[in-house]
mmCIF file as gemmi writes it, N, C-alpha and C atoms, coordinates in Angstrom:
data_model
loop_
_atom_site.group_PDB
_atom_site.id
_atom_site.type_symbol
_atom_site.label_atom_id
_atom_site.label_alt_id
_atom_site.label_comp_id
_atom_site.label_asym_id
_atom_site.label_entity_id
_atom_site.label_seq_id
_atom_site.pdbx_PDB_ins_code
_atom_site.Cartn_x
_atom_site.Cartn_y
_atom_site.Cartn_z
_atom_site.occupancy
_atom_site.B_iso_or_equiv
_atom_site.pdbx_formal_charge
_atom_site.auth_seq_id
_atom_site.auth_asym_id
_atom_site.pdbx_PDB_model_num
ATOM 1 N N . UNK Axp A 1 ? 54.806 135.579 148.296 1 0 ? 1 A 1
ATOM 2 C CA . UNK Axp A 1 ? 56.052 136.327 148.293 1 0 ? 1 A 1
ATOM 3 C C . UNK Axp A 1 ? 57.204 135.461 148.804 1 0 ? 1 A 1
ATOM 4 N N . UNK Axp A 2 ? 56.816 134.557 149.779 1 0 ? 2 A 1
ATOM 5 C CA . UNK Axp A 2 ? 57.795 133.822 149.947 1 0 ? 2 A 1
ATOM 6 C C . UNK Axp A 2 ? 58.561 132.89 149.223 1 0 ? 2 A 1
ATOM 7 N N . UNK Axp A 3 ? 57.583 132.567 148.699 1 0 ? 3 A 1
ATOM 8 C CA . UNK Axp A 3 ? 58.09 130.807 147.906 1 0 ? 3 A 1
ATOM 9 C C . UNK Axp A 3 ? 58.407 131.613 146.358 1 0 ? 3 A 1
ATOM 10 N N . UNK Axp A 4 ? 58.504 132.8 145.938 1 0 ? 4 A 1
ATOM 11 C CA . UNK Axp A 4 ? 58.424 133.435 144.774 1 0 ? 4 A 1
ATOM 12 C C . UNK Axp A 4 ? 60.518 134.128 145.153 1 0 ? 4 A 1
ATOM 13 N N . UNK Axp A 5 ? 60.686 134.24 146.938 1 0 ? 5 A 1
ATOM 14 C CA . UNK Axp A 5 ? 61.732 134.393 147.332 1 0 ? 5 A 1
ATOM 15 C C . UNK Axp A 5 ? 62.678 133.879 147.222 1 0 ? 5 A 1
ATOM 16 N N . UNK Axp A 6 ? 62.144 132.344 147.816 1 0 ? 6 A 1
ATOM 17 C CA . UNK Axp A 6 ? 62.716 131.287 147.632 1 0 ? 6 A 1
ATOM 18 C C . UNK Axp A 6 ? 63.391 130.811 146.454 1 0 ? 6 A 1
ATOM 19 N N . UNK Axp A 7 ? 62.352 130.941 145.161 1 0 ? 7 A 1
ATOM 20 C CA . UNK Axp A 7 ? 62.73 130.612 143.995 1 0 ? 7 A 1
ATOM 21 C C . UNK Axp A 7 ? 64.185 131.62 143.35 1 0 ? 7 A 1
ATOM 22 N N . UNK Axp A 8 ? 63.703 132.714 143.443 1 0 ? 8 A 1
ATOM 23 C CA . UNK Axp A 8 ? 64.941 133.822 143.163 1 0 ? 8 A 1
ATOM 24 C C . UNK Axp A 8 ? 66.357 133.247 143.954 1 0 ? 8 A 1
ATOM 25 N N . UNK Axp A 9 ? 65.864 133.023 145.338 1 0 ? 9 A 1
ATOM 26 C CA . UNK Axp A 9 ? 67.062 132.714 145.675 1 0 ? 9 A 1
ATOM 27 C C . UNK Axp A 9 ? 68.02 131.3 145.2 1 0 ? 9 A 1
ATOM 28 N N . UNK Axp A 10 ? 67.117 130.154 144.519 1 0 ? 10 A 1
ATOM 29 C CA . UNK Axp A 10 ? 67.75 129.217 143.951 1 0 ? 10 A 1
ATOM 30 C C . UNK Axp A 10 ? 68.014 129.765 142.681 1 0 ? 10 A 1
ATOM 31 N N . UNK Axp A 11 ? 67.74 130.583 141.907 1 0 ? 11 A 1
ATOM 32 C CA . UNK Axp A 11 ? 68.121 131.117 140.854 1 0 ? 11 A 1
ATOM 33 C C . UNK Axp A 11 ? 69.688 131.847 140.998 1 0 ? 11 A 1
ATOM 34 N N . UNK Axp A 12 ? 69.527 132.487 142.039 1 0 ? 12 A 1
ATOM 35 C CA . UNK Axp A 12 ? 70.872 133.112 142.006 1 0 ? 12 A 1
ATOM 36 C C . UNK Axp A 12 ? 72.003 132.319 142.748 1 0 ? 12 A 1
ATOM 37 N N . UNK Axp A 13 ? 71.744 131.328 143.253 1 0 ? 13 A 1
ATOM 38 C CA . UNK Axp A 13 ? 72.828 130.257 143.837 1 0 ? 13 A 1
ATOM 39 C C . UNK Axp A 13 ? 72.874 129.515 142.375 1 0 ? 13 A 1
ATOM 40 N N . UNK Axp A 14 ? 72.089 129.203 141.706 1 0 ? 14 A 1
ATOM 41 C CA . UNK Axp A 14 ? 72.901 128.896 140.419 1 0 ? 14 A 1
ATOM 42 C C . UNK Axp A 14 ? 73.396 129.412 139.846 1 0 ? 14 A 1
ATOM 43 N N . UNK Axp A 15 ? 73.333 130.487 139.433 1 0 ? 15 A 1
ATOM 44 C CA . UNK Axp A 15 ? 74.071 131.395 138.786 1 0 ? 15 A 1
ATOM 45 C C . UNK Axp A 15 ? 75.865 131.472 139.284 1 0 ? 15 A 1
ATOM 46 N N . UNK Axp A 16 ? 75.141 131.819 141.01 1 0 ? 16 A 1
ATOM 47 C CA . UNK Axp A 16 ? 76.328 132.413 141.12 1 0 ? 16 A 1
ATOM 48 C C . UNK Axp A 16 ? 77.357 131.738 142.217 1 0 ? 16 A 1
ATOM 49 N N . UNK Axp A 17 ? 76.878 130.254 142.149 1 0 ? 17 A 1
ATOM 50 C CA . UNK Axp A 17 ? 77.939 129.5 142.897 1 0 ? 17 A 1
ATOM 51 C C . UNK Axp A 17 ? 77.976 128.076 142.22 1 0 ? 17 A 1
ATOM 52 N N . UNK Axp A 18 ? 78.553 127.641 142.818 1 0 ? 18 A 1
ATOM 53 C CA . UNK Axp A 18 ? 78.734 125.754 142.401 1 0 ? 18 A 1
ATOM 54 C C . UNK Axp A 18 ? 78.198 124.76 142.944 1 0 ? 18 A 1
ATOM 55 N N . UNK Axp A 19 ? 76.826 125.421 144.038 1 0 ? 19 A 1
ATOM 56 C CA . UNK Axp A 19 ? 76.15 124.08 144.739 1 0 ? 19 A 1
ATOM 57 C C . UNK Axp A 19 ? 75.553 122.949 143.467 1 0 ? 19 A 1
ATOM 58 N N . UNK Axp A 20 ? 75.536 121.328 143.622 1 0 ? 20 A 1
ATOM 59 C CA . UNK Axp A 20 ? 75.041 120.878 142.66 1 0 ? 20 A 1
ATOM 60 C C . UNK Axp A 20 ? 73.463 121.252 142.112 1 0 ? 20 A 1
ATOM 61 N N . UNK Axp A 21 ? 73.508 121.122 140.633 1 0 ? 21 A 1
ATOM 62 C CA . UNK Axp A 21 ? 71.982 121.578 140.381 1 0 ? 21 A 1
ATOM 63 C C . UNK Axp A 21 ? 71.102 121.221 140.342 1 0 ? 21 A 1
ATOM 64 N N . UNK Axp A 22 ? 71.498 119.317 141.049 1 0 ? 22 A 1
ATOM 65 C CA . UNK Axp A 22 ? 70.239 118.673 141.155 1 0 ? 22 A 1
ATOM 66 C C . UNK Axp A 22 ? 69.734 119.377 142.633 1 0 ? 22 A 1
ATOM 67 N N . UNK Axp A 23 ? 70.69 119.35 143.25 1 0 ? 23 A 1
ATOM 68 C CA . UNK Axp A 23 ? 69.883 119.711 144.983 1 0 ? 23 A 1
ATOM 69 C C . UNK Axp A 23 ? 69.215 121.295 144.737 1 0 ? 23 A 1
ATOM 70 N N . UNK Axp A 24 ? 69.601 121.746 143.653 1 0 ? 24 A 1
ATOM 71 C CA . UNK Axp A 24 ? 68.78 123.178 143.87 1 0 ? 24 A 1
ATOM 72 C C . UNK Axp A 24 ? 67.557 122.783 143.024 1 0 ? 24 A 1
ATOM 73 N N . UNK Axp A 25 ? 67.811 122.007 141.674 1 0 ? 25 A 1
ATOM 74 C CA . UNK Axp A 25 ? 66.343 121.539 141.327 1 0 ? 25 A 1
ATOM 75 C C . UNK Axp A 25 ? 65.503 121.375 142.298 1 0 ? 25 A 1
ATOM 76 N N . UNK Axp A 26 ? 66.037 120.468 143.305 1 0 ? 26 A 1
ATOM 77 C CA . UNK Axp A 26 ? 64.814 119.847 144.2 1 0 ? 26 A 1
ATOM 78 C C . UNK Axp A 26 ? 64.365 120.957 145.389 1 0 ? 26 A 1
ATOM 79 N N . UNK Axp A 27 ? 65.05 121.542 145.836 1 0 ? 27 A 1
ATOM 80 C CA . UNK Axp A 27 ? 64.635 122.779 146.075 1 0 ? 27 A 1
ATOM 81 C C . UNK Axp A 27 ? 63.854 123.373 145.41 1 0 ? 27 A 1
ATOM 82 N N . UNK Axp A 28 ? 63.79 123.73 144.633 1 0 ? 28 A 1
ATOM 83 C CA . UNK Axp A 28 ? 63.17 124.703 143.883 1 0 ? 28 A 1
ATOM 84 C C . UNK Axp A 28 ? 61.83 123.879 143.308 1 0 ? 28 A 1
ATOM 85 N N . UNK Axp A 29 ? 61.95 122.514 143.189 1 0 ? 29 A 1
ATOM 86 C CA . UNK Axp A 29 ? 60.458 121.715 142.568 1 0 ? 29 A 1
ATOM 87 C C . UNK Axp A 29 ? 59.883 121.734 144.158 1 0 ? 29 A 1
ATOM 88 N N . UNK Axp A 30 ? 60.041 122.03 144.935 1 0 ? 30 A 1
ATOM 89 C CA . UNK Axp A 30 ? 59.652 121.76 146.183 1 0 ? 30 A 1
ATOM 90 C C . UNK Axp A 30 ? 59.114 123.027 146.344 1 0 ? 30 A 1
ATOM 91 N N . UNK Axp A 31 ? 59.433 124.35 145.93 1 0 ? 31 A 1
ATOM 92 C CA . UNK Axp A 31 ? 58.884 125.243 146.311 1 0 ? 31 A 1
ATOM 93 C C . UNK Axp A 31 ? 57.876 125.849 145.54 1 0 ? 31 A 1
ATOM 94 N N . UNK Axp A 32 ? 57.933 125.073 144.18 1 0 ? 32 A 1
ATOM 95 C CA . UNK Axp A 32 ? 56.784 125.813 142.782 1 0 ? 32 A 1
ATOM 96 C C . UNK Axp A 32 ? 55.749 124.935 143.608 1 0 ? 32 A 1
ATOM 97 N N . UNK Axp A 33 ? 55.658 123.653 144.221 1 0 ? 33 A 1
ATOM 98 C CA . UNK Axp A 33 ? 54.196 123.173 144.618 1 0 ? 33 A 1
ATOM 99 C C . UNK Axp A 33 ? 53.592 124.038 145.406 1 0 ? 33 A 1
ATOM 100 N N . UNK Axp A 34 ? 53.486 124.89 146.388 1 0 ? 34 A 1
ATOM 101 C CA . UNK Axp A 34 ? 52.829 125.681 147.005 1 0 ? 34 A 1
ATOM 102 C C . UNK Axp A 34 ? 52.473 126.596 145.961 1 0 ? 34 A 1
ATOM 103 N N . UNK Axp A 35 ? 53.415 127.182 145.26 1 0 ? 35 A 1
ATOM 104 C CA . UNK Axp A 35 ? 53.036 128.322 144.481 1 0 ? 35 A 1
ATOM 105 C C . UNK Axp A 35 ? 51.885 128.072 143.725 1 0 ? 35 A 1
ATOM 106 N N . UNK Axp A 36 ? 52.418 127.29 142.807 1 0 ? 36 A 1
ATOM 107 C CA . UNK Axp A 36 ? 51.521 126.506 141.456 1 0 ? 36 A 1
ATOM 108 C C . UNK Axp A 36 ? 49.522 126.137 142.238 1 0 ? 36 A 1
ATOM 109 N N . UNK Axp A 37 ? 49.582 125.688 143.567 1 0 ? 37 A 1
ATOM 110 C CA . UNK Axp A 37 ? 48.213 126.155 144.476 1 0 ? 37 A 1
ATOM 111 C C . UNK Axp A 37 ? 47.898 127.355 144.764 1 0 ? 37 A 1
ATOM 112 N N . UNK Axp A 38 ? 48.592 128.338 145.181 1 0 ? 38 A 1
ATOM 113 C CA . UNK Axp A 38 ? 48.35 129.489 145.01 1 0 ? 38 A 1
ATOM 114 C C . UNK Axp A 38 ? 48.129 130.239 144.022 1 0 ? 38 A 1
ATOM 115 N N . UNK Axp A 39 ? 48.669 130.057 142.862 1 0 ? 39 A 1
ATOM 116 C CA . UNK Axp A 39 ? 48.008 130.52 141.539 1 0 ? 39 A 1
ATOM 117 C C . UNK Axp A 39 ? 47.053 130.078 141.354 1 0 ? 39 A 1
ATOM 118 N N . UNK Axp A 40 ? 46.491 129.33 141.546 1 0 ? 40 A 1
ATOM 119 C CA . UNK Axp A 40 ? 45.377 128.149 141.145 1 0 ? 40 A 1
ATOM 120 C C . UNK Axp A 40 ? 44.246 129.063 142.007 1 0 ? 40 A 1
ATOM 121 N N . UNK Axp A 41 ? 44.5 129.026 143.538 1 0 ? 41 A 1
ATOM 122 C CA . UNK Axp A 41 ? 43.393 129.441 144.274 1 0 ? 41 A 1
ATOM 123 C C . UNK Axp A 41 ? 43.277 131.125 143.685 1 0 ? 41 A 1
ATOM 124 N N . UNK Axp A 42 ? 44.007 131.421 143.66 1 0 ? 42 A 1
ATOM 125 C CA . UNK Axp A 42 ? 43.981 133.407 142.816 1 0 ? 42 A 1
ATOM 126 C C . UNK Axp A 42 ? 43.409 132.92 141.957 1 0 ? 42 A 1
ATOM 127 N N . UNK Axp A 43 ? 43.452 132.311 140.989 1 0 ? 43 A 1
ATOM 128 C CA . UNK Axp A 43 ? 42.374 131.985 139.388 1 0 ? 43 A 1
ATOM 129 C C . UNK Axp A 43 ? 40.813 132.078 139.904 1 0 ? 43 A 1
ATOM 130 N N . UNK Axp A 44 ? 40.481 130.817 140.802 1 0 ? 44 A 1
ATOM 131 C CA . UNK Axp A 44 ? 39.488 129.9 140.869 1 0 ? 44 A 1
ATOM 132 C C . UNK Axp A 44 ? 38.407 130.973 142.036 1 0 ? 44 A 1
ATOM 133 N N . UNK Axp A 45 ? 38.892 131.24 143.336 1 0 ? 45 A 1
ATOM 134 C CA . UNK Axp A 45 ? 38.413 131.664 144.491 1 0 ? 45 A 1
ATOM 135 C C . UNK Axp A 45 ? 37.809 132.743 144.115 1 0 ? 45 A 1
ATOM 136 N N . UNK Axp A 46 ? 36.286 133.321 144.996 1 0 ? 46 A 1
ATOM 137 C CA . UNK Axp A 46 ? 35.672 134.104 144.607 1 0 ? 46 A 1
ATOM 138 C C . UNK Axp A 46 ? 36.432 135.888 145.008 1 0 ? 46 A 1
ATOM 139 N N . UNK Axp A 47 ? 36.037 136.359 144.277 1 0 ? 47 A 1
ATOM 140 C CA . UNK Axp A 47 ? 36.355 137.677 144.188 1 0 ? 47 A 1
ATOM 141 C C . UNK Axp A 47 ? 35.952 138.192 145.94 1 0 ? 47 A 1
ATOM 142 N N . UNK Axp A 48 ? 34.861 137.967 146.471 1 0 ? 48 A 1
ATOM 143 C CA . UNK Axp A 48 ? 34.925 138.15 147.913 1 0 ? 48 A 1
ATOM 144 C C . UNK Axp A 48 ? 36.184 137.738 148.563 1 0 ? 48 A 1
ATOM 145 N N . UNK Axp A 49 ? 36.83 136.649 148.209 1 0 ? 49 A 1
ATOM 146 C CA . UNK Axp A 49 ? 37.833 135.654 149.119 1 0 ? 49 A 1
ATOM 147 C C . UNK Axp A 49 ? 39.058 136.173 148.633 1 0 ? 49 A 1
ATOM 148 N N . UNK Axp A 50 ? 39.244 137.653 147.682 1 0 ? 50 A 1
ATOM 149 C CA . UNK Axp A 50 ? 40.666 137.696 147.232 1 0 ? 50 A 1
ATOM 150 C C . UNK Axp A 50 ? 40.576 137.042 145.742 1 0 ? 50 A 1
ATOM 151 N N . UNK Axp A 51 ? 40.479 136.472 145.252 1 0 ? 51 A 1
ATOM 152 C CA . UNK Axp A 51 ? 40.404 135.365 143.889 1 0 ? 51 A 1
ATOM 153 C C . UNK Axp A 51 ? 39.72 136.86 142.83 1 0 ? 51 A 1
ATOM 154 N N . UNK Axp A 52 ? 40.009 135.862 141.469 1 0 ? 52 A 1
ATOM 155 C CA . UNK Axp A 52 ? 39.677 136.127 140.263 1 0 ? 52 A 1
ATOM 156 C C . UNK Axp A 52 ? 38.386 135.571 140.112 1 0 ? 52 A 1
ATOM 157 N N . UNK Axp A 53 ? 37.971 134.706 140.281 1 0 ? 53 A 1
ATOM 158 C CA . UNK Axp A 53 ? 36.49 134.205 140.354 1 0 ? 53 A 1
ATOM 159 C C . UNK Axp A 53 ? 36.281 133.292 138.513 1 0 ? 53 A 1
ATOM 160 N N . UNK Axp A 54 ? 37.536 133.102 137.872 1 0 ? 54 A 1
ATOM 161 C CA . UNK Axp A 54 ? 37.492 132.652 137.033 1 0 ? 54 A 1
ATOM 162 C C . UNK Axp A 54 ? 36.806 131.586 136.682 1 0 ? 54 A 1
ATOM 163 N N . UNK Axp A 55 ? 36.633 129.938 137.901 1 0 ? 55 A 1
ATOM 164 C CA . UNK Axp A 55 ? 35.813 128.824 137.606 1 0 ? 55 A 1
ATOM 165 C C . UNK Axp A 55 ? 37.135 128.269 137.239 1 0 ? 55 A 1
ATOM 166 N N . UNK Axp A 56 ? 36.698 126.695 137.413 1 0 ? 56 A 1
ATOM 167 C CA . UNK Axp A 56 ? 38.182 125.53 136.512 1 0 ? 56 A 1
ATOM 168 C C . UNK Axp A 56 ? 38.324 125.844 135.561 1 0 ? 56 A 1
ATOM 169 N N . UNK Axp A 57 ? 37.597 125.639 134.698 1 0 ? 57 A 1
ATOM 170 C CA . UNK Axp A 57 ? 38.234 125.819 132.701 1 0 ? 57 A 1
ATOM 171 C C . UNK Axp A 57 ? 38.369 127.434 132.302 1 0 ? 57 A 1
ATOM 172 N N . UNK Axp A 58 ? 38.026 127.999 132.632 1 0 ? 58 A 1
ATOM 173 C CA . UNK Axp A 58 ? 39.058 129.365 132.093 1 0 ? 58 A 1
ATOM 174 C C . UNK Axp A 58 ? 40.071 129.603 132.804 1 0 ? 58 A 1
ATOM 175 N N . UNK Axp A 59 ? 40.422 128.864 134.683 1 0 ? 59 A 1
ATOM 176 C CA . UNK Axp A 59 ? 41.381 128.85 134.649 1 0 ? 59 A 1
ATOM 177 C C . UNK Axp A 59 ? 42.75 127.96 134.309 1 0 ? 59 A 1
ATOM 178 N N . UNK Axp A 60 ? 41.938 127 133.768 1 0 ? 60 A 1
ATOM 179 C CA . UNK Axp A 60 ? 43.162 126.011 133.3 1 0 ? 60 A 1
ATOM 180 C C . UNK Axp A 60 ? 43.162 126.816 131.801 1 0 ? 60 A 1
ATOM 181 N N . UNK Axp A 61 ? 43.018 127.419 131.398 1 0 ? 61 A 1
ATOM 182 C CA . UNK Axp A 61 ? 42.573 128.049 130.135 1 0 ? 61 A 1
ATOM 183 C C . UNK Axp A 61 ? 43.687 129.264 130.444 1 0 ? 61 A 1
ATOM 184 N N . UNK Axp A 62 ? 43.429 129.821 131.352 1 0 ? 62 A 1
ATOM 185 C CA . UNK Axp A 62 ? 45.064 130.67 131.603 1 0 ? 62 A 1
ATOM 186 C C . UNK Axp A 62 ? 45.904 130.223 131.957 1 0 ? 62 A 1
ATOM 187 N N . UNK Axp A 63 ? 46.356 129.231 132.564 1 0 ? 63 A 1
ATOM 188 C CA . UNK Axp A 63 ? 47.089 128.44 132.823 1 0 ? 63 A 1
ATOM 189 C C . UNK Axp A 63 ? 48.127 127.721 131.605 1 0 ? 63 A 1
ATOM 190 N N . UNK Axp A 64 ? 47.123 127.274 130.637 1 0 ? 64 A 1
ATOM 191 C CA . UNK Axp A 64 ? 47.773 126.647 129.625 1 0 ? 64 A 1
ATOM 192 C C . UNK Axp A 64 ? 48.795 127.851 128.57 1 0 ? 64 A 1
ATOM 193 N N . UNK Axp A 65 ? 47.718 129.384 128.476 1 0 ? 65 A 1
ATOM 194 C CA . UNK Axp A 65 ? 48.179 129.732 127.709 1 0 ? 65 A 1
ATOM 195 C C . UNK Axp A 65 ? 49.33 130.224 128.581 1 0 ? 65 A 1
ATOM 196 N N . UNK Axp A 66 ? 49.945 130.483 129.867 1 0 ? 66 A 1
ATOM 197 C CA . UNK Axp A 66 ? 51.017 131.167 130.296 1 0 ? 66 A 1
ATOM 198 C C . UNK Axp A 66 ? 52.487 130.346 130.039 1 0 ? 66 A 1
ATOM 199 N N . UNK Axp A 67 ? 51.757 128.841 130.643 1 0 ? 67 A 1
ATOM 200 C CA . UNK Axp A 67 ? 52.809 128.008 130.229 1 0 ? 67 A 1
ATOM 201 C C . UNK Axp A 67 ? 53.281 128.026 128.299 1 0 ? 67 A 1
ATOM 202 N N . UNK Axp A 68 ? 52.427 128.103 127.893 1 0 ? 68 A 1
ATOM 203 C CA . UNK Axp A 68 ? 52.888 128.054 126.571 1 0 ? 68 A 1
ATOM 204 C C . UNK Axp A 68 ? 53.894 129.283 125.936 1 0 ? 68 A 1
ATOM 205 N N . UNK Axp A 69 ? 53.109 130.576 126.752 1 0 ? 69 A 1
ATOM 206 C CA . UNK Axp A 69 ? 54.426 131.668 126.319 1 0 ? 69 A 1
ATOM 207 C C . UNK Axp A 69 ? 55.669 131.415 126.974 1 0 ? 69 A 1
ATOM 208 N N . UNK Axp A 70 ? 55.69 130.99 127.795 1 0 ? 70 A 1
ATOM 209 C CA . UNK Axp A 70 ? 57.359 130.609 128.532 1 0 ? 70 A 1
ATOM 210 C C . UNK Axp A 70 ? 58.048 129.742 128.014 1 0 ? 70 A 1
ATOM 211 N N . UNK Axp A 71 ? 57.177 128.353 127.897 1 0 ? 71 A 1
ATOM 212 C CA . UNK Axp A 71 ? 57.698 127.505 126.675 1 0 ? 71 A 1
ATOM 213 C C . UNK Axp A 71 ? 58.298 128.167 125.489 1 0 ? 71 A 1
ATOM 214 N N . UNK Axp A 72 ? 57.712 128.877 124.792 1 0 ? 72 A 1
ATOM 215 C CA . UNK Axp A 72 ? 57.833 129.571 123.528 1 0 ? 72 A 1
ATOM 216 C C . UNK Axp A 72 ? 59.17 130.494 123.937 1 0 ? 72 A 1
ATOM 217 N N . UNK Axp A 73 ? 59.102 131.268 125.001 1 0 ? 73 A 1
ATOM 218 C CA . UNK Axp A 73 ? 59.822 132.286 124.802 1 0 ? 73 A 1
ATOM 219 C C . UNK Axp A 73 ? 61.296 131.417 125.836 1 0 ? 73 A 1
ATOM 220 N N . UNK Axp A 74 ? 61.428 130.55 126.713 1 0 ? 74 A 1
ATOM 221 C CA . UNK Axp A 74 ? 62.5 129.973 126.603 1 0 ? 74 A 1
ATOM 222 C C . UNK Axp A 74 ? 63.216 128.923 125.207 1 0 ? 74 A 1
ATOM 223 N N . UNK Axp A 75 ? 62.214 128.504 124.626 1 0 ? 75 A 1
ATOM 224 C CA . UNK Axp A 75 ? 62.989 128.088 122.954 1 0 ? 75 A 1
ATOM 225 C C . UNK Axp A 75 ? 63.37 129.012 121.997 1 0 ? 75 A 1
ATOM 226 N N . UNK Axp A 76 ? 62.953 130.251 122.369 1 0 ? 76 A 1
ATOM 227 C CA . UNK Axp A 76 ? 63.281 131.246 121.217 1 0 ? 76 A 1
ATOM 228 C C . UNK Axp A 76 ? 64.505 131.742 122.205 1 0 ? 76 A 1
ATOM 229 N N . UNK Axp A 77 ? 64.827 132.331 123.156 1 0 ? 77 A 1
ATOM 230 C CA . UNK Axp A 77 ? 65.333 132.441 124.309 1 0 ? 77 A 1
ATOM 231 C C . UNK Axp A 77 ? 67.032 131.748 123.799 1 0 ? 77 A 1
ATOM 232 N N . UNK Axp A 78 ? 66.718 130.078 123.864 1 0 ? 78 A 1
ATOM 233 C CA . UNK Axp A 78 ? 68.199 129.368 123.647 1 0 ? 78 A 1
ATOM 234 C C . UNK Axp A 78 ? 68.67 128.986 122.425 1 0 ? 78 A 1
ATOM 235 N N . UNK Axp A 79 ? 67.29 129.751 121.341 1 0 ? 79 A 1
ATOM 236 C CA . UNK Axp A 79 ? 68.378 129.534 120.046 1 0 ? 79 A 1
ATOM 237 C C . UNK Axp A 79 ? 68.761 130.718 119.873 1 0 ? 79 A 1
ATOM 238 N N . UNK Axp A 80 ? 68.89 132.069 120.173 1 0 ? 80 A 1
ATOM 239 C CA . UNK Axp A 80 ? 69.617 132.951 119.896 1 0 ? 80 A 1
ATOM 240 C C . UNK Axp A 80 ? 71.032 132.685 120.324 1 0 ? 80 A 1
């Protein structure tokens, strides 16, 4: 919840001010690394521990396909 906070909140300082957007990039690449482990451990970790209990390859297997709808749906996204 935090680092998901965090992110919103560099979202809306871009939006809605003029800090430069490299320093909020780096902010913000700084804060998907925790996350991007935490998704990972929710995939992988056993269902006792909180987790999905998925194993590596089905969860890089969801992984790939999520990134790919965002991909997809930010290119469809900026040619309208």
């Amino acid at each position: 919840m935090v680092t998901a906070g965090v992110i919103a909140i560099v979202i809306l300082l871009h939006y809605g001010t003029k800090i430069n957007p490299v320093v909020l990039f780096w902010v913000a690449f700084i804060f998907t690394r925790p996350f991007g482990a935490t998704f990972g451990d929710l995939l992988t970790k056993p269902t006792a521990n909180g987790g999905l209990d998925l194993g590596t390859i089905p969860a890089t297997l969801v992984s790939i396909v999520l990134l790919g709808i965002l991909i997809l749906y930010s290119h469809k996204k900026k040619l309208v």
